[in-house]
C-alpha positions in Angstrom: 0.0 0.0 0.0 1.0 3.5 -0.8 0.0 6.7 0.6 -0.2 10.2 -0.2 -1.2 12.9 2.7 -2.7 16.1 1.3 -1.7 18.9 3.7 -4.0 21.7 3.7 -4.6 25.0 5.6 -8.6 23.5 6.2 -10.2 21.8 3.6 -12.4 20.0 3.6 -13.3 22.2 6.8 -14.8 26.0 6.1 -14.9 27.6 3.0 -11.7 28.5 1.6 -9.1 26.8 -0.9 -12.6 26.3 -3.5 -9.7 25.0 -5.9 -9.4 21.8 -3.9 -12.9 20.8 -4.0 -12.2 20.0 -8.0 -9.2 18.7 -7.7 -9.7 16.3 -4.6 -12.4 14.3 -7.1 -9.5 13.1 -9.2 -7.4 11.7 -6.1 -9.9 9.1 -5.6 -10.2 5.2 -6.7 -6.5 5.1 -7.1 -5.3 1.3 -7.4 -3.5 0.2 -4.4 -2.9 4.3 -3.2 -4.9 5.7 0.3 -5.4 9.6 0.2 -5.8 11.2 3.1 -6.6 15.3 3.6 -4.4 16.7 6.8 -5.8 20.0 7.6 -3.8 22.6 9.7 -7.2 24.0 11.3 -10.4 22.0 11.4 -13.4 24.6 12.2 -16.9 25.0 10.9 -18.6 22.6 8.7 -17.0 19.8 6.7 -18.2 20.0 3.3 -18.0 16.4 1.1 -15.8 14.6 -0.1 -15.3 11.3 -1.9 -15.9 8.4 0.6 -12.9 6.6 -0.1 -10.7 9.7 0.8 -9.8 10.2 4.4 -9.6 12.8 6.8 -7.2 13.1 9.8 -6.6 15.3 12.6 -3.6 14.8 14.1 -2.7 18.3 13.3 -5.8 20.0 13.8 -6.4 18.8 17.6 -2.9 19.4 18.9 -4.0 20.7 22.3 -2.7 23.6 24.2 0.4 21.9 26.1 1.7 20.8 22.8 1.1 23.9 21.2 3.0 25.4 24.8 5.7 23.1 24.0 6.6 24.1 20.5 7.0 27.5 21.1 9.4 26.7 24.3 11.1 23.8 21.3 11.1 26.4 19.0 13.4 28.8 20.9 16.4 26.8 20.9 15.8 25.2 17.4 18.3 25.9 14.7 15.8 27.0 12.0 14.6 29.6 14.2 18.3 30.5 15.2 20.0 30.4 11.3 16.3 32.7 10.3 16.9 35.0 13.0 20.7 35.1 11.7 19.5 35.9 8.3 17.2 37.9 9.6 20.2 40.3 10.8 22.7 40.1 8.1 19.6 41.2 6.0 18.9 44.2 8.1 15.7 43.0 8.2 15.5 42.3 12.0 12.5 43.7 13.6 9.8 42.7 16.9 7.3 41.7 14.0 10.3 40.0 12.0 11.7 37.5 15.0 7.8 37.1 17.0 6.7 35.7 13.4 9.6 33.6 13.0 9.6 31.5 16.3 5.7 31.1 15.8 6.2 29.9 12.4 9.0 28.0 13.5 6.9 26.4 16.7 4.2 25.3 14.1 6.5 23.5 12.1 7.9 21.9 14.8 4.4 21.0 15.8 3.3 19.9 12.2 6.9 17.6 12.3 5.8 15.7 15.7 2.3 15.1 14.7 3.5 13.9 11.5 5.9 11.8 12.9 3.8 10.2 15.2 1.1 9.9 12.2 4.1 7.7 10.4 5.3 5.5 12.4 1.8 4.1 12.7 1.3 3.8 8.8 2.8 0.3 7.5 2.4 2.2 4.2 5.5 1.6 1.9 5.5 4.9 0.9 4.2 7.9 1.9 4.3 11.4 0.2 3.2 14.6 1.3 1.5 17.0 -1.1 1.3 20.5 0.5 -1.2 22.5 -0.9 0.8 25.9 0.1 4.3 26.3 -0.1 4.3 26.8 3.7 4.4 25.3 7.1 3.0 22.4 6.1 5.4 21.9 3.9 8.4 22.5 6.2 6.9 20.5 8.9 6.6 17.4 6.0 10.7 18.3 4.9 11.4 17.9 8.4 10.0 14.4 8.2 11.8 13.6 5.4 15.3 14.5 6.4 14.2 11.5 8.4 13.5 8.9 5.9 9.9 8.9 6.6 8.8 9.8 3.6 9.3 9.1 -0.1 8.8 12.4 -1.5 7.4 15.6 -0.2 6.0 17.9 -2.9 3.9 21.5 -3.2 2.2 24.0 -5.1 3.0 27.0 -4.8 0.1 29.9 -5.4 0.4 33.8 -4.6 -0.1 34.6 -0.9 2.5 31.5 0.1 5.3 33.0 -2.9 5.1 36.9 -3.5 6.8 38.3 -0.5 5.5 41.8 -1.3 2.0 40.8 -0.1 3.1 40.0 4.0 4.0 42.9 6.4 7.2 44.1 6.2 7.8 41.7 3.2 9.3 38.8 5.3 8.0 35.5 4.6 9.7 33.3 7.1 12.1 30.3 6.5 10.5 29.6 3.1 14.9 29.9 2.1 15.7 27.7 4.6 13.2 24.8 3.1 13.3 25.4 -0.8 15.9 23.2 -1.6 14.3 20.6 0.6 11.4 20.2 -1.3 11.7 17.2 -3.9 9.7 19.2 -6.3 7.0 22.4 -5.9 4.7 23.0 -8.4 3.8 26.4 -9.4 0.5 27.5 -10.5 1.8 30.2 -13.1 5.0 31.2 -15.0 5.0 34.5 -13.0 5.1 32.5 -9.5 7.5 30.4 -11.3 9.8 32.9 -12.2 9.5 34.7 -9.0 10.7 31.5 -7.1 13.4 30.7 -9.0 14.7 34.9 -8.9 13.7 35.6 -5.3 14.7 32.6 -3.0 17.3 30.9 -5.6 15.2 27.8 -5.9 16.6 25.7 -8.7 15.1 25.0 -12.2 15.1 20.9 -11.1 13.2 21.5 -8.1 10.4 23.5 -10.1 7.7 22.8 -12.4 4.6 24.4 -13.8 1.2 22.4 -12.4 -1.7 24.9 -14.0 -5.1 24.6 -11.5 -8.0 24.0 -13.6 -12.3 24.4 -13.3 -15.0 22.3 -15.1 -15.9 23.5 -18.3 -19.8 24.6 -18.2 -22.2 22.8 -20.7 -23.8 26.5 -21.4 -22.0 29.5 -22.3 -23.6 32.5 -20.2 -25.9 34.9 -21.8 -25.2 38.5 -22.6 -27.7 41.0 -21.3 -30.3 42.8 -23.8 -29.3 46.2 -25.9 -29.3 49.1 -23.7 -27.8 47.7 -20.7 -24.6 46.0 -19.1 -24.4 43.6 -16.8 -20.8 44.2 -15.1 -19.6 41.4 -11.9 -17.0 40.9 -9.6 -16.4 38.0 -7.2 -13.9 39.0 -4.1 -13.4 39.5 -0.6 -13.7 42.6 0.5 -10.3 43.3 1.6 -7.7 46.6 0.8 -5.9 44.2 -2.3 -8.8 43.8 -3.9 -9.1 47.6 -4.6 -13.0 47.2 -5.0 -13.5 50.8 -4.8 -11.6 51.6 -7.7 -14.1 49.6 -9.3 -16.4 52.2 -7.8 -14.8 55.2 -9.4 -14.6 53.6 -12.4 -18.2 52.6 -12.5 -18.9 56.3 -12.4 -16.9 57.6 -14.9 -17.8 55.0 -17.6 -21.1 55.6 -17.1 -20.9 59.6 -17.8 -18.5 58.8 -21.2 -21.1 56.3 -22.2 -23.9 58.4 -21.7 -28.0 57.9 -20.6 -28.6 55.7 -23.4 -26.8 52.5 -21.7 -27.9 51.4 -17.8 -24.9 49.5 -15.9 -26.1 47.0 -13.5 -22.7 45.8 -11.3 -23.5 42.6 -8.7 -20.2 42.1 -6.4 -19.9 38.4 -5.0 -18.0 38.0 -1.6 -17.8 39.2 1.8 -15.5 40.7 4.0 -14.2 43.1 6.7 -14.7 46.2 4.1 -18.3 45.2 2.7 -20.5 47.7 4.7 -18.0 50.7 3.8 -17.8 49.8 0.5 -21.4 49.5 0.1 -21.6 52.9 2.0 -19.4 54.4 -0.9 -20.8 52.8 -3.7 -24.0 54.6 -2.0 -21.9 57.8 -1.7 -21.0 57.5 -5.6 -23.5 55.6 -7.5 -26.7 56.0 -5.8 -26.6 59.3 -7.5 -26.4 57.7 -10.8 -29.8 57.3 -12.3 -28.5 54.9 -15.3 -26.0 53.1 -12.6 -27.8 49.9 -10.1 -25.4 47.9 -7.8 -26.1 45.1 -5.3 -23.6 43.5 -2.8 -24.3 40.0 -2.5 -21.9 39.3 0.6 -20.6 35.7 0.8 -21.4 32.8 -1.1 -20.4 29.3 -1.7 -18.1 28.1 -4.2 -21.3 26.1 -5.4 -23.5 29.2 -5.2 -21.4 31.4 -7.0 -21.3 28.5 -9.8 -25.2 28.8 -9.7 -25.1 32.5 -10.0 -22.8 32.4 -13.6 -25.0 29.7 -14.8 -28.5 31.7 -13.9 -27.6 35.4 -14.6 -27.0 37.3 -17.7 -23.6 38.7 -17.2 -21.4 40.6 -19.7 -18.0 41.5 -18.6 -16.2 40.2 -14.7 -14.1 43.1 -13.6 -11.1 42.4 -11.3 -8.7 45.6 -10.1 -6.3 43.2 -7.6 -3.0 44.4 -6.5 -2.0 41.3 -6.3 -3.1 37.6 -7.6 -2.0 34.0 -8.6 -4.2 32.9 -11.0 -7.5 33.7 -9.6 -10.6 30.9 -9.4 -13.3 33.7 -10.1 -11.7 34.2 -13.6 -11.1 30.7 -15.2 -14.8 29.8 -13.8 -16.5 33.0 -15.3 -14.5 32.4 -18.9 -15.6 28.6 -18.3 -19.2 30.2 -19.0 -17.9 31.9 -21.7 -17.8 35.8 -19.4 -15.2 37.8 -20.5 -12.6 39.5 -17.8 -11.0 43.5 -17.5 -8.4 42.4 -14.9 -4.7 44.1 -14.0 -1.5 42.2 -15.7 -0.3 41.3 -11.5 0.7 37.4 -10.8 -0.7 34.8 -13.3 -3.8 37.0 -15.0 -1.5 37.9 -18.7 -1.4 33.8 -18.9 -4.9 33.9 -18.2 -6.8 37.4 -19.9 -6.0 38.1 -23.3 -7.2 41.3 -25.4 -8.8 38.4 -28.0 -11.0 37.7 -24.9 -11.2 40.0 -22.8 -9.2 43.3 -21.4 -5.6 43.0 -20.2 -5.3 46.0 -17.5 -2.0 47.4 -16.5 -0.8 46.7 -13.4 -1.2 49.5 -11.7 -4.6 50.8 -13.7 -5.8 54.4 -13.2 -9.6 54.9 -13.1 -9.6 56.6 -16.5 -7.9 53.4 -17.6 -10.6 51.1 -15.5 -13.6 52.9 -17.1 -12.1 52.7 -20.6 -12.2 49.0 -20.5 -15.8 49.2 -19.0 -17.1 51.1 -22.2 -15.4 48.3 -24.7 -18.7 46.3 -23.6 -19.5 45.9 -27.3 -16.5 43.4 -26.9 -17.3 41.6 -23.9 -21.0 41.0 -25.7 -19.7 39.4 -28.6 -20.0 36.0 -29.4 -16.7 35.5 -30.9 -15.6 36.8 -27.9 -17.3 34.6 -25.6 -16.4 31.7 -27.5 -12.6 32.9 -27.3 -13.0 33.1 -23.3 -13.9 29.7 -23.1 -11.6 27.7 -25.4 -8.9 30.0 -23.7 -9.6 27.9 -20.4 -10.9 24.5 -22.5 -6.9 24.7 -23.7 -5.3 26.0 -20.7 -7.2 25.4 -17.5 -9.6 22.2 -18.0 -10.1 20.5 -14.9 -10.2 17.0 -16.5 -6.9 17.6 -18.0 -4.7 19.2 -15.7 -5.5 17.5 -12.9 -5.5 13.9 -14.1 -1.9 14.7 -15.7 -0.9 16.3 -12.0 -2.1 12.8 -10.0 -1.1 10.5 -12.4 2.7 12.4 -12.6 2.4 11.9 -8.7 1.5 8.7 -8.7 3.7 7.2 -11.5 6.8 8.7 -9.1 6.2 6.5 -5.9 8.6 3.8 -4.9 9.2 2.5 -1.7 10.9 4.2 0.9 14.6 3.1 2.0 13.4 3.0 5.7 11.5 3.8 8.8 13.2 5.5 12.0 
């Protein structure tokens, strides 16, 4: 028997990492291989999964003594000591800098016992770990290895767990310490690809390009009648997003396009920044007699899915300051929606002027709105079509993941030992 542990931040607990609710369908029914989903955190509701995939907790219910323990471990480990070293010679040294480091440093020690403890109860012949995020989990499983616990640990690597940029005081800890002990980590882009080999020196053996995917819908999304357009977005409502840029630019389109059109925008998702966005979207377009908005707050995976399929929409807007290859994008062009999105992270792979609007990546309103009033674009069938052979070619579900498992898979041999 072989085994492959798929470390994630929660999944199948809560409602984040949507991508893994596809891609955990093609780990299951695998001839002599048991697959079993490791999450880090284990709170709200479990959502489904196939029945012959399991779920265990071992990391999830460390208790508070453990937990106590790390941190006390973690003070006189040598990862936190060589970070906190680097961490000077880098001039980098800060309260923020060191406090994140021996927390990060206590988890992965934490993630390392309960893994450990995990393995030397599985009579498995081999075992690799598949780390969702190029993270802690993945340290913790690199730990293991060292070892001879495990066969091969492996990753993919998105856009929060890569781009440094995106974390306070642009420190990302001991992700140099661990990238050349990772057998192989899988980016999601070439941008994230390229940024991992530049940034932390990771070398071109130990990467490799591992595109996500969505399912391809039956139905390609209807355009809205003459006279109107039917703009979305689908975000949190966080500062990155930049939502009320979207705002702005909602405005000024709709004065250079005039009182013959009516804009209708629907934003999908939740967040911290929803009621004073809605408050300035108020502020901005309730004024606007030929401008409607509506703030849906949060929504399932599943219920966004039901929303493309039921609506007419013309055009999903995204104004990010940052992304990896975003879900909300392949699954509207899977319907056949066209996108206006920033050139930031893995969105040039993904939007291209044939089907859609490439953005700069820092837009300006006035360069926001002119997108907005190319709608005669986004509402053409050509177009549409375009948008959804883009992703049938690139980004099919069926496809990319069955290549991902089965490359996996076909690289499993026994492990030398166990300690």
């Amino acid at each position: 028997m072989k085994e492959i542990w798929i470390l994630t931040s929660s999944f199948p607990y809560g409602s984040g990492e949507q991508f893994l609710e596809t891609e955990i369908t093609y780990w299951h029914q695998l001839d002599g291989v048991k697959v079993t989903c490791l999450p880090i955190l284990a709170k709200e509701k479990m959502r489904p999964i196939p029945s012959d995939i399991s779920v265990d907790l071992c990391i999830a219910n460390s208790n508070v003594i453990r937990k106590i323990f790390s941190l006390v471990q973690a003070l006189f480990s040598v990862i936190f000591l060589r970070e906190v070293i680097w961490l000077q010679q880098n001039r980098a040294c800060s309260l923020h800098s060191i406090l994140l480091a021996w927390r990060m440093t206590a988890t992965v020690l934490r993630i390392y016992t309960s893994l450990k403890y995990k393995r030397k109860k599985t009579e498995a012949e081999s075992v690799v770990c598949y780390s969702y995020w190029f993270d802690i989990a993945t340290y913790g499983s690199a730990l293991l290895k060292q070892k001879n616990l495990l066969h091969k640990v492996i990753t993919r690597a998105h856009s929060s767990d890569v781009y440094q940029e995106r974390q306070k005081e642009h420190y990302m800890p001991l992700k140099r310490q661990f990238g050349d002990k990772v057998d192989k980590i899988f980016a999601i882009s070439q941008a994230s690809y390229a940024y991992l080999n530049k940034e932390y020196a990771i070398p071109h053996d130990r990467l490799a390009i591992a595109r996500l995917g969505v399912n391809i819908a039956q139905d390609v999304t209807p355009q809205s009648p003459d006279g109107k357009i039917e703009v979305a977005s689908i975000a949190f409502c966080t500062p990155i997003k930049r939502i009320d840029r979207i705002i702005d630019a909602l405005a000024l389109a709709s004065a250079q396009i005039g009182q013959e059109v009516e804009i209708d925008w629907i934003h999908l998702g939740g967040g911290d920044l929803q009621d004073e966005l809605s408050v300035y979207a108020q502020k901005i377009l309730g004024k606007l007699s030929k401008v409607k908005f509506t703030f849906m707050g949060h929504l399932k995976n599943q219920e966004v899915l039901r929303y493309l399929k039921t609506h007419s929409i013309d055009v999903l807007i995204n104004t990010s300051e940052s992304e990896g290859i975003p879900v909300s994008i392949m699954e509207a062009m899977a319907h056949g929606i066209p996108s206006i999105a920033p050139a930031v992270g893995g969105i040039p792979e993904l939007v291209r002027p044939e089907h859609g609007w490439l953005l700069s990546a820092q837009p300006s309103i006035e360069e926001i709105a002119c997108a907005l009033c190319a709608y005669d674009h986004y509402k053409d069938n050509q177009t549409r079509q375009a948008a959804r052979q883009w992703i049938i070619k690139h980004f099919n579900a069926e496809s990319n993941y069955t290549s991902f498992v089965q490359q996996v898979i076909d690289d499993m041999t026994p492990v030398a030992g166990k300690e």
